[in-house]
C-alpha positions as CSV (number, residue, x, y, z in Angstrom):
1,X,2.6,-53.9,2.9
2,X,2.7,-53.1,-0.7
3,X,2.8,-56.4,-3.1
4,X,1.7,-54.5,-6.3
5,X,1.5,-51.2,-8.1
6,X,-1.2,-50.7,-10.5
7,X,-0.4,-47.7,-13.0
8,X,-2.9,-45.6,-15.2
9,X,-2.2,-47.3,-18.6
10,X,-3.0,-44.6,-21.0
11,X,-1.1,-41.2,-19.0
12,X,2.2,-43.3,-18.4
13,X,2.1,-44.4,-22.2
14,X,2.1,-41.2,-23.0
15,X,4.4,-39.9,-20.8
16,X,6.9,-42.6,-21.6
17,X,6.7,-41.2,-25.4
18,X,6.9,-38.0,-24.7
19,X,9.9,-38.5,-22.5
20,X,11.6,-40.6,-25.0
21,X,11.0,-38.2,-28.2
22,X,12.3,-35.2,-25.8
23,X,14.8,-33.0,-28.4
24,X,18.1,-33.1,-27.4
25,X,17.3,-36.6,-25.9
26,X,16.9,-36.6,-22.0
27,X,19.4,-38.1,-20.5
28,X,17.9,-37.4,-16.9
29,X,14.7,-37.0,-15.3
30,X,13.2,-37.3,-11.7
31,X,9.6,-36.6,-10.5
32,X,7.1,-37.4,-8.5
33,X,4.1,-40.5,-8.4
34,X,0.8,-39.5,-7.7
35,X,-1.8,-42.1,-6.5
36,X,-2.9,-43.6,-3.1
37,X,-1.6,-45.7,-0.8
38,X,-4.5,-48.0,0.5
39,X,-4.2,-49.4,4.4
40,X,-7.0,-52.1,3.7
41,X,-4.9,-53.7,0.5
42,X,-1.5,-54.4,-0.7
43,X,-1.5,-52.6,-4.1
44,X,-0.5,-49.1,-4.7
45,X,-2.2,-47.6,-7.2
46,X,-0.7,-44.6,-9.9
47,X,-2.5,-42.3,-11.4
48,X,-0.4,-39.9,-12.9
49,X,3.8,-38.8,-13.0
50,X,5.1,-35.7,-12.7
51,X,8.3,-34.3,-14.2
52,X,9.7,-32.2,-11.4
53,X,10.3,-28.3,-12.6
54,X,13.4,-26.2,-13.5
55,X,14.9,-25.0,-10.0
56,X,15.1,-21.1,-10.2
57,X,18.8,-20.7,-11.3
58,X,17.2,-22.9,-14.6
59,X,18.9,-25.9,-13.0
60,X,17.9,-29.2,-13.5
61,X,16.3,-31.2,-10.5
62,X,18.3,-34.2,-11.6
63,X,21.7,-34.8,-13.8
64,X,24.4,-37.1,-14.4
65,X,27.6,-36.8,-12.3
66,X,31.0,-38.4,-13.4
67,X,32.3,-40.5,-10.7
68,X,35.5,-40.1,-9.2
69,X,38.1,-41.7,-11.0
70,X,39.9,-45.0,-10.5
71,X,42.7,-47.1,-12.2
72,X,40.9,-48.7,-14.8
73,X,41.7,-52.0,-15.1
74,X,43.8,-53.2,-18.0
75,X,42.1,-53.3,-21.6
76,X,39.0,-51.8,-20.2
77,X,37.8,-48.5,-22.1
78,X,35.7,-46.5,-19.7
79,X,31.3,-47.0,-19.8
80,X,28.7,-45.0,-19.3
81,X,28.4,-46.8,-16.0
82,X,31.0,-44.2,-15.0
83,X,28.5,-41.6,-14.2
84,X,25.4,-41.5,-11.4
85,X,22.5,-39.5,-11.0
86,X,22.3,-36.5,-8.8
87,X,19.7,-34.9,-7.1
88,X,18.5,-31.2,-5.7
89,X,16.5,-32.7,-3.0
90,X,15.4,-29.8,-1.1
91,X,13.7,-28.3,-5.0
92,X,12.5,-32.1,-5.1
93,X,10.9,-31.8,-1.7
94,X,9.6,-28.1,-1.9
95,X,7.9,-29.4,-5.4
96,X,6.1,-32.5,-3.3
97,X,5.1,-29.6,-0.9
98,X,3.3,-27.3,-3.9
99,X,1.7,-30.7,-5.2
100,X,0.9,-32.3,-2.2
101,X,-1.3,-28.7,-1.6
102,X,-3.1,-29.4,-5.0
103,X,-4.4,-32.9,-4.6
104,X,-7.6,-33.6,-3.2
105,X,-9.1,-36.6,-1.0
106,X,-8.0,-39.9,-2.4
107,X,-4.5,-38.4,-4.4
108,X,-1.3,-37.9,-2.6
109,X,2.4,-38.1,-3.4
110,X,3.5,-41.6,-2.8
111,X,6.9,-41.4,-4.2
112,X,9.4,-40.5,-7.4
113,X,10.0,-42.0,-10.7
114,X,13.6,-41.3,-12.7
115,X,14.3,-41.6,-16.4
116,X,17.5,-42.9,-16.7
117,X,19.8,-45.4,-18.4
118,X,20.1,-48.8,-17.2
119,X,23.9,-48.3,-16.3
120,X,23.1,-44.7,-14.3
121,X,20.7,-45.8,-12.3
122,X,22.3,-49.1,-11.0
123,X,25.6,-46.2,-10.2
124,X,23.4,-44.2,-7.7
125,X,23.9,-46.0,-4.9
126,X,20.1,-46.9,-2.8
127,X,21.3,-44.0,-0.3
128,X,20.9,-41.6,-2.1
129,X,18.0,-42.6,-3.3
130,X,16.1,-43.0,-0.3
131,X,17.3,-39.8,0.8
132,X,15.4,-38.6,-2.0
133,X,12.3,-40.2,-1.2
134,X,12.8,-39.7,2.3
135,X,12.8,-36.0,1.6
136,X,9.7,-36.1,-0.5
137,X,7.8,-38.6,2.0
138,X,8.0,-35.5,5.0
139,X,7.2,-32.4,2.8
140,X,3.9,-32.9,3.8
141,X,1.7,-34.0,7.0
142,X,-0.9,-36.2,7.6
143,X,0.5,-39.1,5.7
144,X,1.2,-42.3,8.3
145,X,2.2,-44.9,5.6
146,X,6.1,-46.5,6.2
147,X,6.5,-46.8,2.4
148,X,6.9,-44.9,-0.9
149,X,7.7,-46.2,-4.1
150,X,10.4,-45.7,-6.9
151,X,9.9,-46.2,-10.3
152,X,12.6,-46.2,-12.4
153,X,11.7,-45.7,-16.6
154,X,14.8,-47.3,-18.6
155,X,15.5,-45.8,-21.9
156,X,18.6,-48.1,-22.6
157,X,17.5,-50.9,-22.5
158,X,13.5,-49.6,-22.7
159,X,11.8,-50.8,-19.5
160,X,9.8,-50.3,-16.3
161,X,11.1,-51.4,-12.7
162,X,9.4,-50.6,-9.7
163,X,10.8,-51.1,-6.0
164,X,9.1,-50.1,-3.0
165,X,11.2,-48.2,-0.2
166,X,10.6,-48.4,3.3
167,X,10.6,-44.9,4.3
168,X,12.7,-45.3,7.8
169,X,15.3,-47.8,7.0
170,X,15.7,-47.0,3.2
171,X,16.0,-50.3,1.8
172,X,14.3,-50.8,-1.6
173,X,12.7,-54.6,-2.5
174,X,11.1,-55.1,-6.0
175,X,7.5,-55.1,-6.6
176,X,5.5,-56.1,-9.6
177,X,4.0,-53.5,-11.6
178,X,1.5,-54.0,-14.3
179,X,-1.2,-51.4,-16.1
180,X,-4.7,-50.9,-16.3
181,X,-7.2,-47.8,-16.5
182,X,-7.5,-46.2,-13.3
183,X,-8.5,-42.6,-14.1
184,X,-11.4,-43.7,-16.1
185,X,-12.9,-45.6,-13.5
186,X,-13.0,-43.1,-10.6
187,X,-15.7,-42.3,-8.7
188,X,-15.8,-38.7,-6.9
189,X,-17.4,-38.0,-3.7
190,X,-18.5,-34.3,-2.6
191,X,-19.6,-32.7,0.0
192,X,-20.1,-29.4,1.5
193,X,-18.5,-29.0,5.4
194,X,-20.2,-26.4,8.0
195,X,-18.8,-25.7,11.1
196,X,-18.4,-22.9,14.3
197,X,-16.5,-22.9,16.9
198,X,-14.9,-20.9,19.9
199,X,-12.0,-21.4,21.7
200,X,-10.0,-19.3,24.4
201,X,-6.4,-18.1,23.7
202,X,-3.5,-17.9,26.4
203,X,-1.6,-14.6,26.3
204,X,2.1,-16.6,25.2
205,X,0.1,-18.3,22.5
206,X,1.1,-17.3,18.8
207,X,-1.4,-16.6,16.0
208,X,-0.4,-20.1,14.1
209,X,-0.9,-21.8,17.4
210,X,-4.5,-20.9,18.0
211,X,-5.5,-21.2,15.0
212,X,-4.1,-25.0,14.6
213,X,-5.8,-25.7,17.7
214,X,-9.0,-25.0,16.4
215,X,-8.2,-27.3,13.6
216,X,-7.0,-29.6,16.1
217,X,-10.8,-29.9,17.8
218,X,-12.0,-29.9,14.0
219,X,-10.4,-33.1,13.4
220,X,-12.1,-34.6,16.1
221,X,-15.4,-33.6,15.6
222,X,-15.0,-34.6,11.6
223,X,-13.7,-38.4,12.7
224,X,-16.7,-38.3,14.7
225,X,-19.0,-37.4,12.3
226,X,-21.9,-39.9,10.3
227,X,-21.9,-39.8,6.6
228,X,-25.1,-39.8,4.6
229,X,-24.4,-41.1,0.9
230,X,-26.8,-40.0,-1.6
231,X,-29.2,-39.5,0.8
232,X,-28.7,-42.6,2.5
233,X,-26.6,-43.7,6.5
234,X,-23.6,-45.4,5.6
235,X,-22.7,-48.3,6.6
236,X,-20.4,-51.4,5.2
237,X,-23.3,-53.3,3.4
238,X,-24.5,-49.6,1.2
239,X,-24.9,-49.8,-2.0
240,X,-25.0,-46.7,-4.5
241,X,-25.5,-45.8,-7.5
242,X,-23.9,-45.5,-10.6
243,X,-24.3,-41.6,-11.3
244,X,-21.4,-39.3,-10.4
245,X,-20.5,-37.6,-8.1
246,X,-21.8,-38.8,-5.2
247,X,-23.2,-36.4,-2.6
248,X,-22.1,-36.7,1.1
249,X,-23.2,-35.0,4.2
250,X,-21.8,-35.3,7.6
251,X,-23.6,-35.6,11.1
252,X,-22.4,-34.4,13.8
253,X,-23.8,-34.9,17.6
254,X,-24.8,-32.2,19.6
255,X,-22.2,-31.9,22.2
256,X,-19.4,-28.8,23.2
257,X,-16.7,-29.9,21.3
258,X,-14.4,-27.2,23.5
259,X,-12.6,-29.7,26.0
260,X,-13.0,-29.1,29.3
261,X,-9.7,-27.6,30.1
262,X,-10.2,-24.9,27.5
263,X,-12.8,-23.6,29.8
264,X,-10.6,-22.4,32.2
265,X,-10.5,-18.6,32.1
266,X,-7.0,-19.0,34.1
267,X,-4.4,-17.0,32.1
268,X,-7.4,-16.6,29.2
269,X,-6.1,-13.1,26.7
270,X,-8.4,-14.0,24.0
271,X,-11.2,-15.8,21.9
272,X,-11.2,-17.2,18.6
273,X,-14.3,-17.7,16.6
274,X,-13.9,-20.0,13.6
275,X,-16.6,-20.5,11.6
276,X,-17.0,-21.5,7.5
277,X,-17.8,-23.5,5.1
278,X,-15.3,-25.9,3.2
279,X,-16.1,-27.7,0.0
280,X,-14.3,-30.9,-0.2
281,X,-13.9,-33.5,-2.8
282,X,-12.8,-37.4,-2.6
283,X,-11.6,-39.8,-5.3
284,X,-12.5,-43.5,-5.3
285,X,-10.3,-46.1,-7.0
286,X,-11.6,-49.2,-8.5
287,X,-12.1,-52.1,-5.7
288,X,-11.4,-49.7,-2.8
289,X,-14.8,-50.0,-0.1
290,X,-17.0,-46.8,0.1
291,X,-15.5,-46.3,3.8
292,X,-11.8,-45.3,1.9
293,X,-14.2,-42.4,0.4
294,X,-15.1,-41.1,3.4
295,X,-12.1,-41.4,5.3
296,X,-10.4,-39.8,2.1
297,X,-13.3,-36.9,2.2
298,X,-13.0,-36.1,5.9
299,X,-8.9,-35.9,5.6
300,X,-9.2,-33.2,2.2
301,X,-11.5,-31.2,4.9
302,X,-8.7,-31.2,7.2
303,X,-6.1,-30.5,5.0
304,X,-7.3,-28.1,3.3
305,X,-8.0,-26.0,6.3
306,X,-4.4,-26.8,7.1
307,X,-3.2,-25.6,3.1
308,X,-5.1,-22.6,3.7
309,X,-2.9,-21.6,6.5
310,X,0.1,-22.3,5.5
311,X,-0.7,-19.9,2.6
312,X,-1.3,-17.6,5.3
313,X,1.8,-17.7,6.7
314,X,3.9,-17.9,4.1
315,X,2.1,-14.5,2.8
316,X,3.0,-13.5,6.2
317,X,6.9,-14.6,6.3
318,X,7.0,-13.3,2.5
319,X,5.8,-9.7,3.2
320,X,8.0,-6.9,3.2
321,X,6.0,-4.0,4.1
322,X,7.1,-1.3,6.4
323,X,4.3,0.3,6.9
324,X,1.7,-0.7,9.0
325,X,-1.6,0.2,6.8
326,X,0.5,-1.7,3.9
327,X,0.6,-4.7,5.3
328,X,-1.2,-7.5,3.8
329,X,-4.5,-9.1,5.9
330,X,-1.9,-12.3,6.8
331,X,0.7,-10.3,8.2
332,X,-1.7,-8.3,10.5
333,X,-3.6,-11.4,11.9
334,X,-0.4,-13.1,12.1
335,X,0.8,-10.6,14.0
336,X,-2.4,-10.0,16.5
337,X,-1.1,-10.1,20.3
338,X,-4.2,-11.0,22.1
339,X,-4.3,-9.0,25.4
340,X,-3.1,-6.2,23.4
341,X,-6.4,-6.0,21.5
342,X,-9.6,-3.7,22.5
343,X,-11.9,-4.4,19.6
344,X,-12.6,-7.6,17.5
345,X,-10.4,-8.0,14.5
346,X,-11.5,-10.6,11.7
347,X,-9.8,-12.1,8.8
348,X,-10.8,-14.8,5.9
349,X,-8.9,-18.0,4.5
350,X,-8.1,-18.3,1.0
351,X,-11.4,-19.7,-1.3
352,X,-11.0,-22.8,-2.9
353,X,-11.3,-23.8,-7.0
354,X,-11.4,-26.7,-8.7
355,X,-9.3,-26.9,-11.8
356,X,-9.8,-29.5,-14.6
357,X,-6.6,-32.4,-14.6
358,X,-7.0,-35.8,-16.2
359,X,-9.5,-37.7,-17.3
360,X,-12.6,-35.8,-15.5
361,X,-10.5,-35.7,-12.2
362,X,-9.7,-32.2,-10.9
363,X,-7.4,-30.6,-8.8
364,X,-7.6,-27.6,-6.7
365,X,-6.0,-24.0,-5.6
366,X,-6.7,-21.3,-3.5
367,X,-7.6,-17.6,-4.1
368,X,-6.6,-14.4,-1.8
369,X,-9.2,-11.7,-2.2
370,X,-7.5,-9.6,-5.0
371,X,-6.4,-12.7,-7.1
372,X,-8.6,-14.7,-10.0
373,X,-8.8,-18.0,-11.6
374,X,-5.9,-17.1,-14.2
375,X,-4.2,-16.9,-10.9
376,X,-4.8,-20.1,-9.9
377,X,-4.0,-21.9,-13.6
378,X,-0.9,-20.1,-13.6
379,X,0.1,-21.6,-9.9
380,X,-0.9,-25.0,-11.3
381,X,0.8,-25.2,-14.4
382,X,4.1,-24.2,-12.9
383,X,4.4,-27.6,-10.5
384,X,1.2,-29.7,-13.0
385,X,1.8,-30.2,-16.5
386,X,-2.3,-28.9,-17.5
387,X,-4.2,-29.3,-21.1
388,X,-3.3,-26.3,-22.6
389,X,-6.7,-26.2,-24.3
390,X,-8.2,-25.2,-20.7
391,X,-10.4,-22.3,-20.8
392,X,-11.4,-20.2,-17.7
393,X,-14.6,-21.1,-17.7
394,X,-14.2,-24.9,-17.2
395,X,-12.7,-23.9,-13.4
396,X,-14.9,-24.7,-10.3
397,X,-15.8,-22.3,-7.4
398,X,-17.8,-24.1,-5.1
399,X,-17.3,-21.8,-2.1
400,X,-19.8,-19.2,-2.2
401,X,-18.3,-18.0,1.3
402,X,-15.2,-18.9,2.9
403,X,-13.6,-19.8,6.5
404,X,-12.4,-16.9,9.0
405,X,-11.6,-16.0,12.0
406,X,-12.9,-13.7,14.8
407,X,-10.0,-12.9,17.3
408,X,-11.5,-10.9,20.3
409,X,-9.9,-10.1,23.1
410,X,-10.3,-10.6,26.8
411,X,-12.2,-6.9,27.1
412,X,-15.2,-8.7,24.9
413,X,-14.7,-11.7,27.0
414,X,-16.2,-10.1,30.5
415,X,-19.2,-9.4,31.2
416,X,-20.8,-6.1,30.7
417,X,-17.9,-4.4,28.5
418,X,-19.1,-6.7,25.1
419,X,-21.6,-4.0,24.2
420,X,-18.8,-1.3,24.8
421,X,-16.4,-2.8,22.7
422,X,-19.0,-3.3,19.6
423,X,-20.0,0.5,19.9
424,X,-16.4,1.6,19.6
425,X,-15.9,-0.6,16.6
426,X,-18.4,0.2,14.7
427,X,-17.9,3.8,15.6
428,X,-14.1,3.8,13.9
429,X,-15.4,2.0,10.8
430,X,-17.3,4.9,9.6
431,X,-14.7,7.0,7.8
432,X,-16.7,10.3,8.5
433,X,-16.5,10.1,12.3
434,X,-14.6,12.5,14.2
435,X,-13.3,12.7,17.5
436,X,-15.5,15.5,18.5
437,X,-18.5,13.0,17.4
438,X,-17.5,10.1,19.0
439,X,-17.1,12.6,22.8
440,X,-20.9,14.0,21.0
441,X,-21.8,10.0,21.3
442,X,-20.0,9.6,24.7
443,X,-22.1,12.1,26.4
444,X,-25.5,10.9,24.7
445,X,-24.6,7.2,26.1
446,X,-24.0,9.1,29.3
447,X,-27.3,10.9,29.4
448,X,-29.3,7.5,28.5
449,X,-27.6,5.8,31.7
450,X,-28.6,8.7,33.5
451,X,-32.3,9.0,32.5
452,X,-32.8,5.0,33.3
453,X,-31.2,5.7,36.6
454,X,-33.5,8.5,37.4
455,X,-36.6,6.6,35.6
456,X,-35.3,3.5,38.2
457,X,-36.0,5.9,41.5
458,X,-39.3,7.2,40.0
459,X,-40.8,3.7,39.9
460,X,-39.0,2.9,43.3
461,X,-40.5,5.8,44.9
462,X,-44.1,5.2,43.2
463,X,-44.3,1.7,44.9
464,X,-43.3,3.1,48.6
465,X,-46.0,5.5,48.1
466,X,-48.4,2.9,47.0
467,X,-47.3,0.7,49.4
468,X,-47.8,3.2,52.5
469,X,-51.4,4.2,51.0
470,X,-52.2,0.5,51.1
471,X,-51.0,0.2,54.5
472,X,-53.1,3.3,55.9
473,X,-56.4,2.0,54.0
474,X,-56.2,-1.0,55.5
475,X,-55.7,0.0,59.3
476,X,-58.5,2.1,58.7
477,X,-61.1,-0.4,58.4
478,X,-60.1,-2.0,61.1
């Protein structure tokens, strides 16, 4: 339960100036929190606020609304208190969603802040409210925290309130909030994530299914994984240094991580291979334990396999191509019917990069094959206000090579048709191949079975022959 937010003295200073120097004067503002949520203590931490974008018809995301009118009583001019705030939740939500993608281990959305008067916000009644945070708190997975917070920034009279909102009932309860330097105290965590693995596909089972079974087994074998800090076996007692980052590797036991049930070749139209490397990163807050780190660094592997296919699919559901050799490398895996293939067909995941933020800390995006790191900035400063002084060059790439996917089908499953199915691959990538050259390559692959059937009986026949010599030499001497 959360008793106490902490908040990043020097970025909410700033924002609150900037907010309340805004020309014309803002009258309305909502956004989101970013910070963690810690399960082993009752303080929320918040690193950083951000102003929720423009929707696409150039619409605010939040905005005063009259109330409906009543009899005023007698002598009583009408207040500002006649007007509440009002809220695009689903732009609110979808802009959790593109941030939520961005943040690394250690960072997530934990809630929204409004700028607003005094008299507005105490007219927006707590249900809509919560139905704003609500909104916010399931535009993205993974998170398994009960409460988010609100912050509301007064500009008449010129304040700070926080309340904290339980997520299922919506009821808000005041919280103390106080300041202190967060960002500048951060220690980062990295490490470098191999993995393979190979797991059967049913014939009903859709591309997005597989492939988030295979992350499924990933999460398990990541939990169950032993860290090595700087060289050295965690445990609760470590100690590290001072120098940053820190360098983690994971160790993982040698076992088939493929239940047992997945073994089954009963209804079996496929295989996936997923294999790659993922580069993940992990913030640590002041007085959080070195376990939060890891916990926090195993979670950005997962969900940043999980990012990467959504991009994937959303490429997919955004395509618009009608022909087939136009379609983009997400709409054709997505669209791969397994016991319809007859040769292997592969495909990569977006690449991450690391793109500078505040303070030293980064956050991240992820590059298609034909897109570069102006790309990426551009992504980011739509949803993340960014220093405009960033140059190109300051952007991390720490994945040499990326995750993909191998999706075979049930032909290269059996035995004895694997080598078949290789030859005509590799056959119909070389553009210069003709169908009279592959029937050319046909017949020579005839002819060699032939010859090692005919070489076979030649060395069957030459041991009967030696045989009956032996036979005849021996009854001799006797």
């Amino acid at each position: 339960m959360v008793k106490a937010v902490v908040g990043d003295e020097p970025h909410l200073k700033a924002l609150e100036v900037a907010l309340s120097s805004s020309s014309p004067p803002l009258q309305a503002q909502v956004g989101l929190v970013v910070g963690k949520l810690s399960a082993s203590s009752d303080r929320a931490l918040v690193y950083s606020l951000l102003p929720t974008p423009p929707t696409e018809a150039a619409a605010p995301a939040c905005s005063l609304r009259a109330a409906p009118k009543s009899k005023p009583s007698k002598g009583k001019a009408p207040s500002s208190s006649d007007t509440s705030l009002e809220f695009d939740v689903d732009w609110i939500a979808e802009h959790a969603r593109q941030v939520s993608r961005m943040l690394l281990g250690g960072m997530s959305v934990i809630g929204i802040y409004v700028w607003a008067s005094e008299a507005s916000f105490k007219a927006t009644t707590p249900a809509v409210l919560s139905q704003v945070i609500r909104a916010v708190s399931q535009a993205w997975y993974g998170s398994t925290f009960s409460e988010r917070l609100l912050i509301h920034i007064s500009y008449s009279p010129r304040r700070w309130a926080c309340r904290i909102c339980e997520v299922a009932s919506g009821s808000l309860r005041p919280c103390d909030f106080k300041y202190s330097k967060l960002l500048a105290s951060l220690q980062s965590f990295r490490c470098t994530y191999n993995f393979e693995m190979r797991l059967t596909a049913v014939q009903a089972e859709p591309f997005k299914k597989v492939i988030l079974k295979a992350i499924s087994h990933l999460t398990k074998e990541v939990q169950n994984a032993r860290a090595l800090v700087d060289g050295h076996l965690f445990s609760e007692d470590i100690n590290i240094g001072t120098e940053d980052p820190h360098q983690v590797d994971f160790l993982v036991s040698f076992k088939n991580s493929v239940p047992i049930e997945e073994c089954s070749l009963e209804g079996v139209a496929g295989l996936l291979r997923f294999a790659g490397s993922v580069s993940a990163l992990a913030y640590l807050g002041p007085k959080e334990s070195i376990s939060e780190a890891i916990s926090d660094l195993k979670a950005d592997i997962i969900t940043s396999l999980r990012s990467r296919l959504d991009i994937i699919l959303d490429e997919a559901d955004d395509g618009s191509a009608a022909d087939e050799l136009e379609k983009s490398t997400s709409q054709k895996a997505t669209q791969v019917i397994f016991h319809e293939l007859r040769e292997p067909y592969s495909f990569s995941f977006p690449r991450r990069v690391l793109i500078p933020w505040l303070s030293g800390a980064y956050v991240c995006d992820y590059l298609q094959h034909s897109e570069t790191t102006e790309d990426a900035t551009d992504r980011c400063k739509e949803v993340i206000p960014l220093e405009t002084s960033m140059e190109s060059s300051s952007i991390l790439e720490p994945e040499s090579s990326v995750a993909c996917g191998t999706l075979e089908s049930f032909w290269d499953m059996v035995p004895g048709s694997h080598t078949g199915g290789r030859f005509r691959s590799s056959r119909r990538k070389d553009s210069g191949s003709t169908g009279q050259e592959d029937g050319d390559g046909s017949k020579r692959q005839q002819g060699g079975v032939n010859f090692n059937v005919l070489a076979a009986l030649f060395v069957l026949l030459g041991a009967l022959i030696a045989g009956f010599v032996f036979t005849f030499s021996a009854g001799s001497n006797i």
